[in-house]
C-alpha positions in Angstrom: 36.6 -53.7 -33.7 33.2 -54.9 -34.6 31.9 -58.1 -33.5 30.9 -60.8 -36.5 28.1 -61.9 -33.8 25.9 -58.5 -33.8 22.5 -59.1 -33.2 22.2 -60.6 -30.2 20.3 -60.3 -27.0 19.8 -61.9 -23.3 15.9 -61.4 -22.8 13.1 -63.4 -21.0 13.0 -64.9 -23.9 15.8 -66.8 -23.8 17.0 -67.1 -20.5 15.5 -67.7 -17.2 17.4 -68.6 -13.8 17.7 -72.3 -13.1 15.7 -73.9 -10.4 15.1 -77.4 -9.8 11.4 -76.0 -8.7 10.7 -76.1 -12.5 10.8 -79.7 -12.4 7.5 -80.6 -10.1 5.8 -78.0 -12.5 6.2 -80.2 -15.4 6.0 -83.4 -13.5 2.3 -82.3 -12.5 1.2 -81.3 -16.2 3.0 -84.6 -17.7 2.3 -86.9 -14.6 -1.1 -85.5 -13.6 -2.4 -88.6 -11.8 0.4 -90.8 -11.8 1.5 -91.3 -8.0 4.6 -88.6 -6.7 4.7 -90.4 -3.2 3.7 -93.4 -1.3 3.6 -93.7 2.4 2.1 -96.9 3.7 -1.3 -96.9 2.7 -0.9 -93.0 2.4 -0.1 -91.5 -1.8 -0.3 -88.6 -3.5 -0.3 -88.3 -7.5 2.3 -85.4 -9.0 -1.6 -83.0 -9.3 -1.9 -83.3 -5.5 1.9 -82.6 -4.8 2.4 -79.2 -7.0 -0.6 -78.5 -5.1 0.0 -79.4 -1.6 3.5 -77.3 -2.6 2.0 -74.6 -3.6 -0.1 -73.9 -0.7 2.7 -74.5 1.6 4.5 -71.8 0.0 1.9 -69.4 0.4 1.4 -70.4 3.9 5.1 -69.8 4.8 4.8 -66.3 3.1 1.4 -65.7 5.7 3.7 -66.6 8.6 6.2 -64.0 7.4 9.1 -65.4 6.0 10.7 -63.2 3.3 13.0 -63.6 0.4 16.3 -65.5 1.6 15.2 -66.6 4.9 15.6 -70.3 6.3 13.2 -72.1 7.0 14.6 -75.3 8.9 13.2 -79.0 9.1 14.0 -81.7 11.5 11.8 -84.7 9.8 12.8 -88.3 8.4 11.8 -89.6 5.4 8.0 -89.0 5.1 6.4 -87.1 2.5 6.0 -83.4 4.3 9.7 -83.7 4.3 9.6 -84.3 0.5 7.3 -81.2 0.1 9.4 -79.0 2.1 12.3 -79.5 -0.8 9.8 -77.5 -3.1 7.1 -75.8 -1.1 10.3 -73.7 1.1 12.2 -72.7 -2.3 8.7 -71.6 -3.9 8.4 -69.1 -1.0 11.4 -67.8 -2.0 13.2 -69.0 1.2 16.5 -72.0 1.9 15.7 -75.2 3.2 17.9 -76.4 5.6 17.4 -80.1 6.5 18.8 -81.3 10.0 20.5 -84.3 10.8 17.5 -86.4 12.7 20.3 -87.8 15.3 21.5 -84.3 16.4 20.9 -83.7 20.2 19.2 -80.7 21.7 22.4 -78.7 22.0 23.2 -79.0 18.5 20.0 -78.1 17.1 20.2 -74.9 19.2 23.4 -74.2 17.5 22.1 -74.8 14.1 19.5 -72.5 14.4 21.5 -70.4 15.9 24.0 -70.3 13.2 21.3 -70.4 10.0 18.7 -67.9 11.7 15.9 -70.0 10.9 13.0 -68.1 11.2 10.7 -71.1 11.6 11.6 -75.0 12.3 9.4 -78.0 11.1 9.4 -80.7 12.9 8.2 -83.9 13.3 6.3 -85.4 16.0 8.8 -88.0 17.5 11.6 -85.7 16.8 9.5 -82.6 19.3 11.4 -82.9 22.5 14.7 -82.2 21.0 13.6 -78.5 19.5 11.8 -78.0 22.6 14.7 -78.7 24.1 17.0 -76.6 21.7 14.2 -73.8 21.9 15.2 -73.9 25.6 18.8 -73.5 25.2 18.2 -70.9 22.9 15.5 -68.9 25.0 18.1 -68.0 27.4 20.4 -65.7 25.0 18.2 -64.7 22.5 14.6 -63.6 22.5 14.2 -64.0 18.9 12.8 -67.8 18.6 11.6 -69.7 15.7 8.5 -70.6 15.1 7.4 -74.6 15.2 5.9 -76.0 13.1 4.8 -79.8 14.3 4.2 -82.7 11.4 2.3 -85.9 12.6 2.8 -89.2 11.1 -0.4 -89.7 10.0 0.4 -93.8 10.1 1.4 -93.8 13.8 -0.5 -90.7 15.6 -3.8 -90.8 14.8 -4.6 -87.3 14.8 -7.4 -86.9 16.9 -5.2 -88.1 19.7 -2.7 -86.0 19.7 -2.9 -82.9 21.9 -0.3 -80.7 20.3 1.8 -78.4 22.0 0.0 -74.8 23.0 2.5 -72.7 21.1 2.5 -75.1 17.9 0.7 -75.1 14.2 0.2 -77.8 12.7 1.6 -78.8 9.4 -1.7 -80.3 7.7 -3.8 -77.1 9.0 -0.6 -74.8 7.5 -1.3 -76.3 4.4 -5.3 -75.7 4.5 -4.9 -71.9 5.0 -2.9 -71.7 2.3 -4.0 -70.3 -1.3 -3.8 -72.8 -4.3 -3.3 -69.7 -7.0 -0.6 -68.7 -4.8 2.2 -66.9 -7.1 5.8 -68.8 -6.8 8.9 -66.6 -5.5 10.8 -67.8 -8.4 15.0 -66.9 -7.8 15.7 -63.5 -9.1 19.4 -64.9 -9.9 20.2 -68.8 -10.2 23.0 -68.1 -8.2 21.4 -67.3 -5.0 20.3 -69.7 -2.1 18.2 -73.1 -1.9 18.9 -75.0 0.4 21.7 -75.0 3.7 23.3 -78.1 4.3 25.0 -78.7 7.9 28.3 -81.0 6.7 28.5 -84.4 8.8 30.9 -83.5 11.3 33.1 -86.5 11.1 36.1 -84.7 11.1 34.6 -81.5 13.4 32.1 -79.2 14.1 29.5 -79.2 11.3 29.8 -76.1 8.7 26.8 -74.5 6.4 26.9 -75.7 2.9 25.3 -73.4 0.9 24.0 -74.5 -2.4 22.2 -72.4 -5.2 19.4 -73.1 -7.7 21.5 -73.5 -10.5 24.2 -76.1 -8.4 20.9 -77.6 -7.6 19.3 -78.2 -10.7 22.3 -79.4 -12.5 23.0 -81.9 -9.9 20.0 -83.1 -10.2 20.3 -84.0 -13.6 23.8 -85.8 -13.2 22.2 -88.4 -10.8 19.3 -89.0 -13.0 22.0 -89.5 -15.5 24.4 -91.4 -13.4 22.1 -93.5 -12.1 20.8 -94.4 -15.4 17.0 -93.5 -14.1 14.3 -93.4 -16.9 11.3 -92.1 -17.2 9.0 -93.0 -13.7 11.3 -95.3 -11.9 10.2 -96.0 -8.4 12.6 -94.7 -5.9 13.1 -95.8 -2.0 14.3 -93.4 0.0 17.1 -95.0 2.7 19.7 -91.9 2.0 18.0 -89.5 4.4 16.3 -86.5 2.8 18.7 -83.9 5.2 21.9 -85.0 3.3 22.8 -83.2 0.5 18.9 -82.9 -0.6 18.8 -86.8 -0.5 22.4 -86.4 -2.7 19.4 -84.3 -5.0 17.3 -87.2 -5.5 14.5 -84.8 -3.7 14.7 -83.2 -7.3 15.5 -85.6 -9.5 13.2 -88.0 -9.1 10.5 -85.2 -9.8 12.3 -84.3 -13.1 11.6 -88.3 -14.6 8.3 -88.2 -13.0 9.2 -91.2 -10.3 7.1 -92.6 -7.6 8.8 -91.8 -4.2 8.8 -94.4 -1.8 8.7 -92.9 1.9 10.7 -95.1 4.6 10.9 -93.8 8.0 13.3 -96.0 9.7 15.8 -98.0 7.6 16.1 -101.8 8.4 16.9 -104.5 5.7 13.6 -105.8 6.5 11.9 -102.5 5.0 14.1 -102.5 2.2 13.1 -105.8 0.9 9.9 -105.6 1.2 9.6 -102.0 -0.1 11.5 -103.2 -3.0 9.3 -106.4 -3.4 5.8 -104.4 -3.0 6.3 -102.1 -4.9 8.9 -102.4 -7.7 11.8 -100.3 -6.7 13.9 -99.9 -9.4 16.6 -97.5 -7.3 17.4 -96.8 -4.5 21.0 -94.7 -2.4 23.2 -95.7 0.5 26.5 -95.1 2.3 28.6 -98.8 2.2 26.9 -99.3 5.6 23.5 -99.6 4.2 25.1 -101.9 1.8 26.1 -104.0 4.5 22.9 -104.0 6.4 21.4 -105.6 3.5 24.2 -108.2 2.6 24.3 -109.3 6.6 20.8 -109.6 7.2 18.4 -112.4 8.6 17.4 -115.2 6.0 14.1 -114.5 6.8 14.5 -110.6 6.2 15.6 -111.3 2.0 13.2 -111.3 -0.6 14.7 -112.7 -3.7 14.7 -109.4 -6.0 12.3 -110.3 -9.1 13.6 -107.5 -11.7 16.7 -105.0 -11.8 17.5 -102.8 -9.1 20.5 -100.2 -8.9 21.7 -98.9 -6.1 24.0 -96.1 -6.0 26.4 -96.3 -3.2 29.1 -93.6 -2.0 30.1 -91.6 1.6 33.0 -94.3 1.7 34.6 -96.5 -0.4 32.6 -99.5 -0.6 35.2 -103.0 0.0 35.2 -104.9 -2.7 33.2 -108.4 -0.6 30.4 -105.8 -0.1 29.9 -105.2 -3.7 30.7 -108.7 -4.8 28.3 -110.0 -1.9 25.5 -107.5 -3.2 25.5 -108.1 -6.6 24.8 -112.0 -6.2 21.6 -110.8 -4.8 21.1 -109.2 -7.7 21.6 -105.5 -7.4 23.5 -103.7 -9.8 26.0 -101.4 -7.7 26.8 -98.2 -8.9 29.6 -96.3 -7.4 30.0 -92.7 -6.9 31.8 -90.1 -4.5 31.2 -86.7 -3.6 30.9 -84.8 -0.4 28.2 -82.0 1.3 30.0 -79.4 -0.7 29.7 -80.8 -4.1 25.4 -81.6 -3.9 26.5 -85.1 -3.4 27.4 -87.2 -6.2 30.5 -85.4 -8.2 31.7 -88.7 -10.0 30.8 -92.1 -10.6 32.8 -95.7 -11.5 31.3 -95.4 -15.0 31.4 -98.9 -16.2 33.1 -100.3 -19.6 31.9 -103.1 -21.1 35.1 -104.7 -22.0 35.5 -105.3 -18.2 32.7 -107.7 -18.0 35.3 -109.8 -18.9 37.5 -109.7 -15.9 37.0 -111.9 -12.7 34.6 -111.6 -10.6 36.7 -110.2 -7.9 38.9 -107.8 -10.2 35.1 -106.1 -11.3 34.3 -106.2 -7.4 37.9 -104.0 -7.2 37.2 -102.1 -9.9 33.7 -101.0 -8.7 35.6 -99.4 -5.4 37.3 -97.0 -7.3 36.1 -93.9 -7.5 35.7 -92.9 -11.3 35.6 -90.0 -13.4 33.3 -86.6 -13.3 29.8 -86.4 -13.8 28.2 -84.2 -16.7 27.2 -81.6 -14.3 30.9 -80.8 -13.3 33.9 -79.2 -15.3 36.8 -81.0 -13.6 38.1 -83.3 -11.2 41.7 -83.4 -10.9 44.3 -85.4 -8.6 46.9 -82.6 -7.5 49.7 -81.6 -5.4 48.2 -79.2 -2.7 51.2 -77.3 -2.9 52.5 -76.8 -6.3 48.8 -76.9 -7.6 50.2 -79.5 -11.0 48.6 -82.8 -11.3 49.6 -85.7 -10.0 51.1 -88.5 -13.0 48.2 -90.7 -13.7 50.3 -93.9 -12.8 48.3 -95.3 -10.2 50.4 -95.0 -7.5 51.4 -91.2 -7.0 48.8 -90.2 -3.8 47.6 -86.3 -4.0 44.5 -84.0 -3.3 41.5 -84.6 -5.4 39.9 -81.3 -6.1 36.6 -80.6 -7.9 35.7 -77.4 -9.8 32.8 -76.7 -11.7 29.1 -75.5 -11.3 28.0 -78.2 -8.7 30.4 -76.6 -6.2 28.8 -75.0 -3.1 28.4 -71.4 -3.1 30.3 -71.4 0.3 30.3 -72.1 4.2 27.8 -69.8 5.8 29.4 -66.9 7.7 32.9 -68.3 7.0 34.5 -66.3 4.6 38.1 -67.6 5.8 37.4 -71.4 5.6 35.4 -70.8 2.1 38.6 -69.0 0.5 40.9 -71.9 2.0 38.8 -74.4 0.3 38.3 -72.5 -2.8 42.5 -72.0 -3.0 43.9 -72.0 -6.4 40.3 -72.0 -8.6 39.5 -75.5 -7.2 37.4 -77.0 -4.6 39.9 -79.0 -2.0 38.3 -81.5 -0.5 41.0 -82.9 1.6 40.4 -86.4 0.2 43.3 -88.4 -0.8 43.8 -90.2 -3.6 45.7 -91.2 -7.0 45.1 -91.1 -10.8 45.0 -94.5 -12.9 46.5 -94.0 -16.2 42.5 -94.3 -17.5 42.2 -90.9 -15.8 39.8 -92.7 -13.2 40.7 -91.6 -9.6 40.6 -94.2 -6.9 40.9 -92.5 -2.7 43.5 -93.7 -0.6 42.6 -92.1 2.5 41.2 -88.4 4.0 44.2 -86.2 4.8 43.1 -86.3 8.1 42.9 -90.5 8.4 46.5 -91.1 6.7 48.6 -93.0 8.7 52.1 -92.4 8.5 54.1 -95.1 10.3 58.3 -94.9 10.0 58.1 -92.1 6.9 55.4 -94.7 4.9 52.1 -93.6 4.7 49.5 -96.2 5.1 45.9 -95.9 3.6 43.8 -97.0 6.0 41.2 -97.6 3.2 43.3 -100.4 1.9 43.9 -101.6 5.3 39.7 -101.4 5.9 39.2 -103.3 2.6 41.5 -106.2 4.2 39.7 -106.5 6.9 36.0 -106.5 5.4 37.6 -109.7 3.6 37.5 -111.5 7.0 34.7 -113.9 7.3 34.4 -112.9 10.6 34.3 -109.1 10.2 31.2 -107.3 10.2 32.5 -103.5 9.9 35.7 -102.1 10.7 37.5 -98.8 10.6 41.6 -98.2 10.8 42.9 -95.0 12.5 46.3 -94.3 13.7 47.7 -95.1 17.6 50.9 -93.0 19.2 53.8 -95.6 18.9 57.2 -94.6 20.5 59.1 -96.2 17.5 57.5 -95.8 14.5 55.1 -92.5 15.0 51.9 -94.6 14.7 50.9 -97.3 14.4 47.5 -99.1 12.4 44.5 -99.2 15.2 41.6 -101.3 14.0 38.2 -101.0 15.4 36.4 -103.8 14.6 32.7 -104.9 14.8 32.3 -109.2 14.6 29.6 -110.8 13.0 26.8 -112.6 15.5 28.7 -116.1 15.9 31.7 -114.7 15.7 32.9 -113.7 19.2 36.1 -116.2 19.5 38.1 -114.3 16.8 40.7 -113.0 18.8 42.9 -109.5 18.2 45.3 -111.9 17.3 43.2 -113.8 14.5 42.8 -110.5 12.8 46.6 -109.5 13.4 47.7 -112.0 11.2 44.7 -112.3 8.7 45.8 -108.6 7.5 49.7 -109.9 7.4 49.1 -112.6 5.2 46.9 -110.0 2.9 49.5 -107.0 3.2 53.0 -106.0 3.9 53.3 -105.9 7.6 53.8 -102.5 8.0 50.5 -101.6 7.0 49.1 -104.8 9.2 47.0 -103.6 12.3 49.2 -103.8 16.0 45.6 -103.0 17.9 43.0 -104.4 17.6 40.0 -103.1 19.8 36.2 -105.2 19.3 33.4 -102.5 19.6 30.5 -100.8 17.6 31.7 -98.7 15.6 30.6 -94.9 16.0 28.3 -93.6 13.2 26.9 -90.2 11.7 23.1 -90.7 10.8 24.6 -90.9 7.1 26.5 -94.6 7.8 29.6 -92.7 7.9 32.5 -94.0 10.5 33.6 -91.3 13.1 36.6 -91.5 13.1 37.5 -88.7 14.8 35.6 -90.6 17.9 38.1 -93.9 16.8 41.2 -91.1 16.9 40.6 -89.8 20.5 40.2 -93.2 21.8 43.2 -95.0 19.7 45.3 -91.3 21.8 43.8 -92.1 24.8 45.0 -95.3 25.0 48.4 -93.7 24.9 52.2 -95.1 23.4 52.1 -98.1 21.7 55.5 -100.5 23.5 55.4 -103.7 22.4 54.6 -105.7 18.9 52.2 -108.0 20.0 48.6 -107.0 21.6 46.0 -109.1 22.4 42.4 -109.0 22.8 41.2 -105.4 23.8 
């Protein structure tokens, strides 16, 4: 049978691998001299940064890396750490960005795991790969090479004696050549960067995301964020998760202004925004609540729009309310490592600018509907694989399928066919349908609490307790109860003022606001544990709610 469709080809011509590489190419021809990033007094146009890029890449290739090796950074938020998100791809090689809290021991594991043939790292950040290096030195021979990057705003150069066995990044970049030819990907599918997941739940696992995944992503949060063309960016999501959730590459695509923050205070964020005209910015609820709880004298009233996209956790509907009477516009979305960040978003309907201003605040926590970059994101039964009836109420897996779906975990064939079960992406979130078809989480598998047969969402239980005048953060896990199974354990942090709130205050807050059942029994008053993403460990909360052992008696006071 002959096809009606003869004629047909797949050349050069018409198709070329994906990479979101392509996108600071056409920033610098469209954006010349238009500024790519500011540090302090320190900028860069888009001209300076294909270039600076491009000599990086070269330089990588002089120190031998190859085709599909890592290269590995350990940097905050400062503008080598930018360039590394096109300068490491360009040489044909993965990025993989490492959590700036991680210890010694951990980094050694990390590079361990990835085989990153050189590590970049920052200044401040030096003793903890020297110390990793040490760990490392004593099973394996093969070491990689350091790379050290000075904050030009804090270290003066000339008084920094850098280690003997050390480059320095600013000299790698002058020996590199400026006609340099890019290692585009021979197949969109292969590797661009390795992500190292949180490790909230457990040990951290290798993401590993591809230059198609990448580029599309990046599109979806220019889109979802509703960023035109050169908006002004601060960076407070930290550049080693998920690519900055892709932001790294986004923001390159509209031909944005990056604005570099090293350390994340509500201070810097005001004033970043105020001095230079932010117009977006990311953060985890936490970041959220930094800004919302800080000094009087730390706000700057916000002269002009500014979004901020906020996921990791389901924002509490106070936080959002509280946010948007300073005058940001809150934008919702969820997603995890394995999905590039962002996978859906709270798209917003006119028609509910109608509703109280608490019932938007609710709506705003829910978590939405798919981006354009994905295919599906369904609410199902982990067993019988059917969806879940969209009636609100019926709790079930939501899974994710579609081209902004990590290629797999890194040397983990079993856990990357148990995640991939069925044709969709599990990610152990819990969560039900609205007859809208937006999804709203309920709870991680792993975080249900199931108390007398009911299961409890300690999500709803978390939102209840944000409500508290006197609650700063909180986080609900379950406690070992000799009646019921478990028992609701809430960890909570008080506002500054706030110390006489008693366990007993907040016992009965949450029973007026929910059936009693779900109403903590414990209530213990601490910081609450954190990744370097503003995400709540809560398998830290979980050990300590166990260790504290069988719950006896109703009433608890005062941990």
């Amino acid at each position: 049978m002959t096809s009606s469709m003869e004629g047909l080809i797949r050349c050069g011509a018409n198709y070329v691998p994906l990479s979101p590489i392509s996108f600071l190419e056409r920033a610098a021809l469209v954006y010349a001299d238009k500024p790519s990033l500011v540090y302090g007094n320190d900028s860069y146009t888009w001209k300076q940064t294909l270039e600076r890029c491009t000599k990086l890449a070269s330089s990588l290739v002089n120190l031998g890396i190859s085709y599909g090796d890592v290269v590995a950074a350990l940097i905050p938020n400062i503008p080598a750490m930018y360039e590394l998100h096109f300068g490491v791809p360009m040489a044909g090689a993965v990025l993989c960005t490492l959590n700036t809290r991680h210890d010694s021991a951990m980094v050694a594991v990390l590079l361990n795991h990835s085989k990153a043939k050189i590590i970049l790292v920052d200044y401040h950040l030096f003793d903890i790969v020297r110390g990793a290096l040490e760990i490392l030195s004593k099973t394996n021979s093969d070491l990689p090479q350091t790379v050290l990057v000075l904050d030009q705003l804090s270290i003066p150069v000339g008084n920094v004696t850098s280690p003997t066995e050390t480059l320095e990044y600013e000299d790698l970049l002058r020996s590199g050549n400026l006609n340099f030819e890019w290692r585009r990907p021979n197949d969109e599918c292969d590797p661009i960067a390795l992500n190292y997941t949180s490790g909230t739940t457990s040990n951290p696992k290798g993401v590993v995301y591809s230059h198609r995944g990448a580029y599309l992503n990046s599109l979806a949060t220019v889109l979802v964020s509703e960023m035109t063309t050169m908006p002004v960016y601060l960076w407070t999501v930290p550049m080693f998760h998920c690519n900055g959730w892709c932001f790294a590459w986004g923001v390159a695509a509209q031909g944005g202004v990056n604005i570099c923050l090293r350390n994340v205070t509500a201070k810097g964020i005001f004033r970043g925004i105020a001095a230079h005209k932010v117009t977006h910015l990311c953060g985890a609820p936490t970041v959220l609540n930094m800004i919302i709880n800080a000094p009087i004298s730390d706000k700057i009233p916000l002269t002009s729009k500014v979004v901020i996209v906020t996921g990791g956790a389901p924002p509490p509907p106070r936080v959002i309310l509280e946010m948007e009477e300073l005058g940001f516009v809150v934008m919702h979305g969820y997603g995890l490592t394995e999905t590039y960040g962002p996978a859906t978003l709270c798209v917003w309907k006119p028609e509910w600018n109608d509703f109280p201003t608490d019932v938007r605040a609710k709506m705003k926590t829910r978590q939405g509907v798919r981006h354009l970059g994905l295919e599906e994101v369904d609410v199902k039964d982990p067993d019988t694989m059917k969806s879940v009836p969209a009636d609100g109420t019926t709790m079930g897996e939501v899974m994710i399928r579609g081209n902004t779906v990590m290629n797999g975990y890194l040397k983990d064939l079993h856990a990357t066919r148990e995640s991939f079960k069925g044709g969709w992406f599990h990610t152990g979130d819990l969560g039900v349908k609205h007859p809208d078809g937006y999804i709203e989480l309920k709870d991680r598998s792993k975080d249900i609490i199931i108390s007398g047969g009911e299961n409890i969402s300690t999500i709803q239980v978390e939102s209840v307790l944000f409500s508290h005048p006197a609650v700063l953060d909180a986080a609900v896990v379950g406690r070992p109860d000799e009646h019921w199974g478990e028992t609701p354990c809430a960890f909570v942090t008080l506002k500054d003022g706030c110390g006489n709130t008693s366990a007993e205050d907040i016992i009965k807050f949450c029973r007026d606001n929910l059936p009693h059942y779900m109403a903590p029994r414990t209530v213990v008053f601490e910081e609450l544990p954190k990744t370097s993403t503003g995400k709540t460990q809560k398998f830290v909360l979980r050990a300590k709610a166990k260790a504290m052992g069988t719950l006896f008696r109703k009433n608890v006071s005062k941990l």
